[in-house]
N, C-alpha and C positions, 0 to 999 in steps of 0.2 A: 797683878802679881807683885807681892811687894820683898824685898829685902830690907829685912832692921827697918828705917827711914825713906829708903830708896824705893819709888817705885818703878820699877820698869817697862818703859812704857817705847812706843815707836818714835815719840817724839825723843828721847833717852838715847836711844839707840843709832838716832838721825846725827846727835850732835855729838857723837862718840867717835861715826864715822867722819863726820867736817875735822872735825880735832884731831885726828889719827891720821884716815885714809879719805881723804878730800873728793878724791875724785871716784868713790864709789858712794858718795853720800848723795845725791840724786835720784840712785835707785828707789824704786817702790818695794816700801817693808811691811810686812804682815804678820801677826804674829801666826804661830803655828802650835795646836792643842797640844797639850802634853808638856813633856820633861819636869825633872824632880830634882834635881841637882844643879842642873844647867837647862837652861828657859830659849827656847830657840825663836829663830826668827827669819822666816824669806826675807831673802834681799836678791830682789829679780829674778831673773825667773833661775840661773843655773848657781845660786850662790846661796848662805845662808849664815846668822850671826851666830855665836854658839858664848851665850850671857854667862857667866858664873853665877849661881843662885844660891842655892843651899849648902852646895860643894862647903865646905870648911876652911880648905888648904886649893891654891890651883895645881894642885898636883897634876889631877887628871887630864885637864885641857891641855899641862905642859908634855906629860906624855902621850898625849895624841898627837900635838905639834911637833915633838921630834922623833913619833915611831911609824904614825901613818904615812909618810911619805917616800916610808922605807917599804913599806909592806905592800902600798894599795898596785903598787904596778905587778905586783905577781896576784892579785884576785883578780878571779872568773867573775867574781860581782861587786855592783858599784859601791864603793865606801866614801865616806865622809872624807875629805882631802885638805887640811889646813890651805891655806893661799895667802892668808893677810894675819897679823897678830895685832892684838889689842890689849894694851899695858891698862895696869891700873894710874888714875888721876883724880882728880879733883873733883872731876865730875863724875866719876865711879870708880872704887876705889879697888875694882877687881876685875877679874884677868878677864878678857873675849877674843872670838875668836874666828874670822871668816872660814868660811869652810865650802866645798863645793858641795853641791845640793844632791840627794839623792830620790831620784822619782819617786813613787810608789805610795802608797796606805799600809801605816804599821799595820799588824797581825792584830790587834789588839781592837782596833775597827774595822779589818776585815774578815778577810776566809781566805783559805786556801782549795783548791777544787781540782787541781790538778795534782795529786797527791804524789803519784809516781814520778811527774819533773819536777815537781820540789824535794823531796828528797837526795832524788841524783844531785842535782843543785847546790842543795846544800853541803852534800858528802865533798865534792869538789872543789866546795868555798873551805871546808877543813882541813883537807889532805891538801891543801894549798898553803893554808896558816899553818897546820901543824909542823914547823919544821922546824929544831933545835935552834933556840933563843941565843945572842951573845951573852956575855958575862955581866954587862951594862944593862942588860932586859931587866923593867921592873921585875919587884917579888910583891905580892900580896898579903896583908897580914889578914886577913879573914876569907881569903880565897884561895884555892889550887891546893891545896893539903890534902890527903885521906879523909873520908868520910867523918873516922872517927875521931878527929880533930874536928868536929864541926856540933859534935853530939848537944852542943848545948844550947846553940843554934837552932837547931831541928826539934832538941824536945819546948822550944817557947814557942814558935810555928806551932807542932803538933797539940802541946795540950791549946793554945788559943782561936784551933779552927778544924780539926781533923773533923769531917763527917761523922755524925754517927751510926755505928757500925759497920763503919771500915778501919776503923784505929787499929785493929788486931792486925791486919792484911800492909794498912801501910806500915807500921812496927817491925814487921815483917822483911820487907825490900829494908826499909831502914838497916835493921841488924844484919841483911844479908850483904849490904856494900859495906858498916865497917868490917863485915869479918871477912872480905875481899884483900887479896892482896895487894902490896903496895905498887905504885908507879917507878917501874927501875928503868926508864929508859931515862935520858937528856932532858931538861927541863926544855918543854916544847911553850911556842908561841900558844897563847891561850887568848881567846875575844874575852872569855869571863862573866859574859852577863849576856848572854842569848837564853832572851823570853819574847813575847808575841809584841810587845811594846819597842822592841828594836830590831826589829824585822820589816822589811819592807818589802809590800806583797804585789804585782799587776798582773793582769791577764791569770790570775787564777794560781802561781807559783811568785816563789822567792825572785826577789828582783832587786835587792840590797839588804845591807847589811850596815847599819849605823851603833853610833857610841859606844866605841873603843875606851873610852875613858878607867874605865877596870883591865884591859889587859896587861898580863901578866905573865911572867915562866913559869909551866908548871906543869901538869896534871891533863890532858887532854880531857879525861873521863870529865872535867865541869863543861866542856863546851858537846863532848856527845851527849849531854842530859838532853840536849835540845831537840833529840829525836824522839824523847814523847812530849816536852814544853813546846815546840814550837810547830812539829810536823803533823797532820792529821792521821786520826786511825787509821791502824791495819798501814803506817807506811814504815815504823822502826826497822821493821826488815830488810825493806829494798834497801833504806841508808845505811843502814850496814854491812850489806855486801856490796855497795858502793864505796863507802869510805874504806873498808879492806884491810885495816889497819890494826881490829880497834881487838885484843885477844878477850877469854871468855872473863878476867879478872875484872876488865877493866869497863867493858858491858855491865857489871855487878855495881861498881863504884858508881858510874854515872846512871844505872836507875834509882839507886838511892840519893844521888844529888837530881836528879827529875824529880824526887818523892819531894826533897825541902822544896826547891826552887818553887813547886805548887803549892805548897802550902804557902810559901812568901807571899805570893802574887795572889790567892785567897785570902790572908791579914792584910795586904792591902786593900782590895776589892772591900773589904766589910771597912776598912777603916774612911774608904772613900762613901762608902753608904752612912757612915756617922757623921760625916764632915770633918772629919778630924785633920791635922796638916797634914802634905803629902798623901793620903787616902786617894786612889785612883778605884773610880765605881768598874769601868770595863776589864779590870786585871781579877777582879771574883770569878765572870763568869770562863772569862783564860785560863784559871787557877784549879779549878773543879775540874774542867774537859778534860786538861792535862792531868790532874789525877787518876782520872777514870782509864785516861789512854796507860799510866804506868801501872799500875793494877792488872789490865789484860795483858803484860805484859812486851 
């Protein structure tokens, strides 16, 4: 994995730690598959490095670092927890991040098989975060808005991967979450980016919840998308009479953000099948299921 010049490598990440956090640079480091913005890294067994990569700005890492420690001791499931920060130097000129480890196999290589405890699970992990943001809570500028702020978003998704002969049907859910009404309650705590790639799954249900780095105030309806991106068939229903919250508008908004998010995570999929940067192969066949799941509705 390389940055500009830089490659990133264990032995990188070895001498970042002697430089910074001396007495965790001993640990055994491994890299770990995945991340697209931020390049991760076991370090022993309950810990982990959280690289800046692609990121632009260390925005996200620095709002992980001062909101996750606010939030993680009221979730039901394990979250990624800052413990050590890593300044930009000489020897890497941007932000990282220890973090505590969370068990599990993203969604994304696994399954879930216990449908009806994942779902409770999840509904639990939300109506735990869902709870009016301070004034200081990030804002997102391409996330937590109405649907129909996103239209243009959704139509380069859709014309560059819609199946054919479902474009009518997903057009459909589409036009029916922008003409959903708006979010009038409190700008609530939002994850912002739950797909099967930041889910972590054991024993057959949800069993953490990783990279926070998009959260934001806003719009609940992006984070109940995840009850057709992330839950298996036939489970939307229990999680929403689990989460209890969610009224029939806002069901509307977030099956039409379940409509983009799948098509996203399908443009990635195909763009991982070309080799292209960032192209993830396992997020196509994530991207289709989840279509198919908001389609049945």
């Amino acid at each position: 994995m390389t940055d500009g010049e830089i490659e990133i490598t264990a032995d990188l990440v070895r001498d970042l730690l002697r430089e910074q956090h001396p007495d965790l640079a001993g640990l055994p480091i491994r890299e770990v598959a995945g991340g697209w913005g931020n390049q991760m890294w076991r370090l022993g067994d309950g810990l982990a490095v959280r690289v800046q990569r692609m990121d632009p700005t260390p925005e996200l890492q620095l709002n992980e670092r001062r909101w996750l420690p606010v939030l993680a001791p009221r979730l039901p499931l394990p979250v990624p927890t800052p413990v050590r920060s890593g300044e930009p130097s000489a020897r890497f000129p941007k932000h990282w991040t220890v973090m505590t480890w969370v068990p599990g196999d993203p969604l994304d290589c696994s399954s879930i098989s216990r449908g009806d405890h994942a779902a409770g699970a999840l509904a639990g992990f939300l109506r735990a975060l869902h709870v009016e943001a301070p004034a200081d809570a990030p804002v997102s500028s391409d996330r937590g808005g109405h649907p129909k702020d996103c239209t243009d978003g959704f139509d380069r998704f859709f014309h560059a991967v819609v199946p054919d002969g479902l474009a009518d049907d997903v057009r459909a859910v589409w036009d029916d979450a922008v003409a959903a009404p708006e979010w009038e309650g409190p700008p609530l705590w939002v994850h912002g980016d739950l797909h099967p790639a930041n889910v972590a799954v054991s024993d057959g249900t949800l069993s953490g919840v990783i990279d926070f780095g998009d959260m934001f105030a806003g719009d609940p309806a992006w984070d109940l998308a995840a009850a057709w991106v992330v839950l298996p068939a036939g489970a939307a229903p229990r999680f929403f009479d689990a989460y209890g919250r969610a009224d029939a508008g806002t069901v509307r908004r977030a099956r039409g953000l379940a409509a983009m998010k799948s098509l996203f995570l399908m443009l990635m999929g195909r763009n991982g099948d070309l080799g292209l940067p960032g192209g993830k192969p396992a997020w196509g066949p994530a991207g289709r299921a989840a279509l198919d799941r908001v389609l049945r509705g």
